[in-house]
Biotite code that builds the C-alpha atoms (Angstrom):
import biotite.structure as struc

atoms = struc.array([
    struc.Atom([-8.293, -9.829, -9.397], chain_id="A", res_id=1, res_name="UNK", atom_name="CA", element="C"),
    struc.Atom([-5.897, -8.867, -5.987], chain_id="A", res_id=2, res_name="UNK", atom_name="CA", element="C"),
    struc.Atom([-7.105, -5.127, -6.544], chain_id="A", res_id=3, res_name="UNK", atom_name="CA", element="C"),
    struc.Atom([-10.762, -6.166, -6.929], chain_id="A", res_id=4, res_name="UNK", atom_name="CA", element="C"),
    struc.Atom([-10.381, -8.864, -3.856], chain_id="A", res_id=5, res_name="UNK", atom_name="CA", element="C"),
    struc.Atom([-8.487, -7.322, -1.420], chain_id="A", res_id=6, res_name="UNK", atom_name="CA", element="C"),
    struc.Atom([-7.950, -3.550, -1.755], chain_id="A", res_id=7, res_name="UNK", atom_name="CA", element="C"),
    struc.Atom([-11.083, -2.462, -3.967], chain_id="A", res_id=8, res_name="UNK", atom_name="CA", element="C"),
    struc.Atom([-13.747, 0.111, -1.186], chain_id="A", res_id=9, res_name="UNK", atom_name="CA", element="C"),
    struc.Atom([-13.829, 2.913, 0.153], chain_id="A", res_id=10, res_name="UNK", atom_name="CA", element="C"),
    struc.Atom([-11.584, 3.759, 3.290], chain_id="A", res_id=11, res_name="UNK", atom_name="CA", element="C"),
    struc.Atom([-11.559, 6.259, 6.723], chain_id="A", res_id=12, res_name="UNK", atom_name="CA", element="C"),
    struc.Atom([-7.562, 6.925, 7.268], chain_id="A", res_id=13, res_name="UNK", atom_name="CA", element="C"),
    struc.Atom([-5.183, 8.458, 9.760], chain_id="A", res_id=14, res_name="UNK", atom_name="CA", element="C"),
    struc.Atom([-1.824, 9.127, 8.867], chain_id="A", res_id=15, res_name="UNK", atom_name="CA", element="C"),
    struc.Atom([1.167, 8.594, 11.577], chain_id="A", res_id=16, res_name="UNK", atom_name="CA", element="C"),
    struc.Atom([0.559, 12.595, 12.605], chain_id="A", res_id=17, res_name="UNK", atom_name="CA", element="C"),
    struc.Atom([-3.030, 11.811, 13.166], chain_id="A", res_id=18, res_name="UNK", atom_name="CA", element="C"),
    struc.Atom([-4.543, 13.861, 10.005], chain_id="A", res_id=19, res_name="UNK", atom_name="CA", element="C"),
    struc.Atom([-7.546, 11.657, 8.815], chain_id="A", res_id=20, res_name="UNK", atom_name="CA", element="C"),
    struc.Atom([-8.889, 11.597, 5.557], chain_id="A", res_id=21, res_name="UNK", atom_name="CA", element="C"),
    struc.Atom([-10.662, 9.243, 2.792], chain_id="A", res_id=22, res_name="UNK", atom_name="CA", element="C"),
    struc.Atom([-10.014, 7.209, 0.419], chain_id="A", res_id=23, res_name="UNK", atom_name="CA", element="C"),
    struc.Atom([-11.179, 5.027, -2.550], chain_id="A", res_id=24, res_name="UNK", atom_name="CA", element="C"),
    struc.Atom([-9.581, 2.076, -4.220], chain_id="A", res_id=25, res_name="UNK", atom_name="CA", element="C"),
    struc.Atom([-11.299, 0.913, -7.330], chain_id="A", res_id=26, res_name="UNK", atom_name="CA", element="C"),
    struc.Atom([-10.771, -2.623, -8.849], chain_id="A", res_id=27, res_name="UNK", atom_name="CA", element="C"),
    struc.Atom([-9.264, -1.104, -12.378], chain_id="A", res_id=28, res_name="UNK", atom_name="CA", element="C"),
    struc.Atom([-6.052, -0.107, -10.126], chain_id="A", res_id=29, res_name="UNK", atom_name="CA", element="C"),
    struc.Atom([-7.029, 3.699, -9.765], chain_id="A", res_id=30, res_name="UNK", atom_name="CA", element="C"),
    struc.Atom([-7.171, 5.231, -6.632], chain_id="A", res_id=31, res_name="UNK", atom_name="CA", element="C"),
    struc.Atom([-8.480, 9.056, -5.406], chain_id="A", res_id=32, res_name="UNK", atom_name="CA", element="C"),
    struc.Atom([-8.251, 10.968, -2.177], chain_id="A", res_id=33, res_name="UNK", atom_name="CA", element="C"),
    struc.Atom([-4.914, 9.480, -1.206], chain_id="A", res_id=34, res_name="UNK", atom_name="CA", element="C"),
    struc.Atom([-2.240, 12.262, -1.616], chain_id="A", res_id=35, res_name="UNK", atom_name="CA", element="C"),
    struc.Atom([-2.255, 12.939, -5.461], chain_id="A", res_id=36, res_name="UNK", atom_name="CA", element="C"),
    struc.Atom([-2.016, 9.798, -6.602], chain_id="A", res_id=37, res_name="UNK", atom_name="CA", element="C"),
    struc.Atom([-4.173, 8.455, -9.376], chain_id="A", res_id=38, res_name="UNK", atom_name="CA", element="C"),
    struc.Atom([-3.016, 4.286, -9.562], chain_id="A", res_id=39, res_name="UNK", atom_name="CA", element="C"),
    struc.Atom([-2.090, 1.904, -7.615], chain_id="A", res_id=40, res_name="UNK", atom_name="CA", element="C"),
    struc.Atom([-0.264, -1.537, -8.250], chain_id="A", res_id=41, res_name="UNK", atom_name="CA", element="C"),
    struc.Atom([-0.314, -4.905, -5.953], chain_id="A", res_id=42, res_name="UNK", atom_name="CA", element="C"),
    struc.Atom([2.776, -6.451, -5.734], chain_id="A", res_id=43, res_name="UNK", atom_name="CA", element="C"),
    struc.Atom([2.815, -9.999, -4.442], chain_id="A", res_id=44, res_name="UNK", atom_name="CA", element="C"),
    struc.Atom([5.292, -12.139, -2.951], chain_id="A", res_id=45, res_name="UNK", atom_name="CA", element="C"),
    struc.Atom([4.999, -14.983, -5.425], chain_id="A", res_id=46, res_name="UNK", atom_name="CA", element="C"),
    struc.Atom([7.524, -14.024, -7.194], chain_id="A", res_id=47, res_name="UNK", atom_name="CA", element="C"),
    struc.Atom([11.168, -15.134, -7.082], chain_id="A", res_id=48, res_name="UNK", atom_name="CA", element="C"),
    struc.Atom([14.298, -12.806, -6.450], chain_id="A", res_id=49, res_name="UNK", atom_name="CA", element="C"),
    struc.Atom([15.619, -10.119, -4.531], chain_id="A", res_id=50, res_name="UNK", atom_name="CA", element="C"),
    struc.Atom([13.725, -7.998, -1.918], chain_id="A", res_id=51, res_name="UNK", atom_name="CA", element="C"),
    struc.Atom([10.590, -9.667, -3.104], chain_id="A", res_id=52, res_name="UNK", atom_name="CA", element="C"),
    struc.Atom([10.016, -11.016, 0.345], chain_id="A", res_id=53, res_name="UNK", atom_name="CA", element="C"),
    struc.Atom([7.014, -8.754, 1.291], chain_id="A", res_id=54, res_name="UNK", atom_name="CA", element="C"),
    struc.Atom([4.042, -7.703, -0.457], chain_id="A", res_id=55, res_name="UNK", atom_name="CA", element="C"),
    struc.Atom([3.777, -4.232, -1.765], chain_id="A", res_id=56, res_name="UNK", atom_name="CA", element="C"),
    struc.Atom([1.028, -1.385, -3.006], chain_id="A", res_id=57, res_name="UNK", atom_name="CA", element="C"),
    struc.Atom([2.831, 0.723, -5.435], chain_id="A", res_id=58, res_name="UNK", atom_name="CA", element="C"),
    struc.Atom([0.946, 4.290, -6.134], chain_id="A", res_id=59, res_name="UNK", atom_name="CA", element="C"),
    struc.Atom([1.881, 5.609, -9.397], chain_id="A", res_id=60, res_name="UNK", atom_name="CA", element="C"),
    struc.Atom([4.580, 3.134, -11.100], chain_id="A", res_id=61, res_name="UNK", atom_name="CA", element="C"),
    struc.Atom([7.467, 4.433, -13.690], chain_id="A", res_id=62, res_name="UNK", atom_name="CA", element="C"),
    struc.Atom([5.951, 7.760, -12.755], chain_id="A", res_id=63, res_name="UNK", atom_name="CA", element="C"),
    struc.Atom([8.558, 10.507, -11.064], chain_id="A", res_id=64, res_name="UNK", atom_name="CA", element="C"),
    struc.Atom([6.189, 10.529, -8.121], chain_id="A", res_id=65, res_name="UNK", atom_name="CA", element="C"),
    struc.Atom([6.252, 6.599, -7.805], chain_id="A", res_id=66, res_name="UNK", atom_name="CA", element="C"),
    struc.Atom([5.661, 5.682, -4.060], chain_id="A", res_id=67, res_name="UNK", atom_name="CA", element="C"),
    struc.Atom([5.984, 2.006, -2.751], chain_id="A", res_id=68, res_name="UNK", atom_name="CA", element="C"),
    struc.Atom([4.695, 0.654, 1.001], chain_id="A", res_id=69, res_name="UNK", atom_name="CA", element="C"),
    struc.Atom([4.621, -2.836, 2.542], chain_id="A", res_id=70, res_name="UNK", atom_name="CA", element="C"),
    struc.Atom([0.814, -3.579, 3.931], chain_id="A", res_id=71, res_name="UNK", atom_name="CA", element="C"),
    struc.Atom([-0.404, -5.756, 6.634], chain_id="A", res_id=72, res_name="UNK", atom_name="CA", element="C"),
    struc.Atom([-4.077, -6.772, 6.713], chain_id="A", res_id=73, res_name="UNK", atom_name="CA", element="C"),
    struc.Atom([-6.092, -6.833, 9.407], chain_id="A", res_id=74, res_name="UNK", atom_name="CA", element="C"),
    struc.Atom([-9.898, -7.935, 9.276], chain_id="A", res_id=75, res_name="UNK", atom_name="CA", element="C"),
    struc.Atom([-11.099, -4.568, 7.825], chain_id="A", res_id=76, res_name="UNK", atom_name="CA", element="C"),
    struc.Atom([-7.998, -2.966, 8.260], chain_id="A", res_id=77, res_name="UNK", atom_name="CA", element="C"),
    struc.Atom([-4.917, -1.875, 6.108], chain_id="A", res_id=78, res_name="UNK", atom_name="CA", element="C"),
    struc.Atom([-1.831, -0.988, 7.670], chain_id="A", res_id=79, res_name="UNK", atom_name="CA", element="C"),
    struc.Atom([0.771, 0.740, 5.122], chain_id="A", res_id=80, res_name="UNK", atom_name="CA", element="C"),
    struc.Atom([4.140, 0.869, 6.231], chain_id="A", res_id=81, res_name="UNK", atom_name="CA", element="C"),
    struc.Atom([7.435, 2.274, 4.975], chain_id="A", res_id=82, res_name="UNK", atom_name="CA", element="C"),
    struc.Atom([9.750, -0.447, 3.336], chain_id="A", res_id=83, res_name="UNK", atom_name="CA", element="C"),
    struc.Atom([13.305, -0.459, 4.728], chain_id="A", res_id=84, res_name="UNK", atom_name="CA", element="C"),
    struc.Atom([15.665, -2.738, 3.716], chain_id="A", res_id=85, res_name="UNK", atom_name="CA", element="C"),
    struc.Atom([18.393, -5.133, 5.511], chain_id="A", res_id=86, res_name="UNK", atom_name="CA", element="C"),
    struc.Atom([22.122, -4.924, 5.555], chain_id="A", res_id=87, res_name="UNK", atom_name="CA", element="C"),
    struc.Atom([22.680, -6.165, 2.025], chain_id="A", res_id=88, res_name="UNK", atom_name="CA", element="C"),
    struc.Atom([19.942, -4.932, 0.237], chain_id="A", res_id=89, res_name="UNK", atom_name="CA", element="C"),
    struc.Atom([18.531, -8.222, -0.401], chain_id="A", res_id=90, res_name="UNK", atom_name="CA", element="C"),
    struc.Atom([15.419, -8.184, 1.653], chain_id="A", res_id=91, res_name="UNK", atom_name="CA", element="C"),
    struc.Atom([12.540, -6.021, 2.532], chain_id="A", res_id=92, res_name="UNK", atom_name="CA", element="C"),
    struc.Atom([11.308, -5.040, 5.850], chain_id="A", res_id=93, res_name="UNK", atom_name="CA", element="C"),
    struc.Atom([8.605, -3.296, 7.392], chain_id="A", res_id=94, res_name="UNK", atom_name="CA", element="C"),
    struc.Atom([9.583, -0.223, 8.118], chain_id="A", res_id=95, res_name="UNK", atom_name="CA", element="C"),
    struc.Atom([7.459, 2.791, 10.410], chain_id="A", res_id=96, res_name="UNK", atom_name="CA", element="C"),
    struc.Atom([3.516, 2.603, 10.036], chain_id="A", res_id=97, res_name="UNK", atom_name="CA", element="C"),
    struc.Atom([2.463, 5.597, 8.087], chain_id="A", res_id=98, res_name="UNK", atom_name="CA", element="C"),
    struc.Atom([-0.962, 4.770, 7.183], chain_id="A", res_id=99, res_name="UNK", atom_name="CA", element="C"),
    struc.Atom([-3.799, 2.961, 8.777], chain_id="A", res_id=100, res_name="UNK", atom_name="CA", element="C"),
    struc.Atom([-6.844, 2.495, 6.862], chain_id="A", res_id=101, res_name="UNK", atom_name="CA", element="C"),
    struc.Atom([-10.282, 1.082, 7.417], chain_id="A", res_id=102, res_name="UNK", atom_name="CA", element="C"),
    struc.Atom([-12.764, -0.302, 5.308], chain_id="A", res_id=103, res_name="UNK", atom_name="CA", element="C"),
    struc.Atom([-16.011, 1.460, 4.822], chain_id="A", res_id=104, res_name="UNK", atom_name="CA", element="C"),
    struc.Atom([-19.201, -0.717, 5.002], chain_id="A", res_id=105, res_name="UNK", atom_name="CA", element="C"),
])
């Protein structure tokens, strides 16, 4: 239901070197024009433990190419950011913006 909610349309995106490009998110969790990855995976902050502090979109899980980002939303926008974490390991944090994308209407 979070893929179909939130994240589910086609987007317009710049990356942090300015190279734009498009992409589609569809609500079964796959996902084209976005690098080569195929899936994607919404991980929420509801749950309990260790560096679960942010939310997370995770492209291609328990695959060698897995790829994780923190995401801000922003009225029609998603901002994807690199994850970075603090001293002990035991929290997330937003890290540099790599990715802004806006929804398509």
């Amino acid at each position: 239901m979070t893929d179909e909610k939130l994240i589910s349309g086609k987007y317009s995106t710049v990356d942090s070197t300015g190279n734009s490009f498009k992409i589609e998110f569809y609500s079964e969790g796959n996902v084209t024009g976005f690098l080569d990855f195929k899936t994607y995976y919404i991980n929420t902050d509801f749950e309990a433990g260790p560096e679960n502090n942010l939310d997370e979109i995770d492209f291609d899980v328990s695959t060698p190419k897995q790829k994780s980002y923190t995401f801000k939303f922003n009225v029609d926008t998603i901002d994807l950011y690199d994850i970075d974490h603090n001293a002990d390991s035991t929290l997330l944090m937003t890290g540099k913006l790599k990715y802004k994308l806006v929804r398509q209407k």
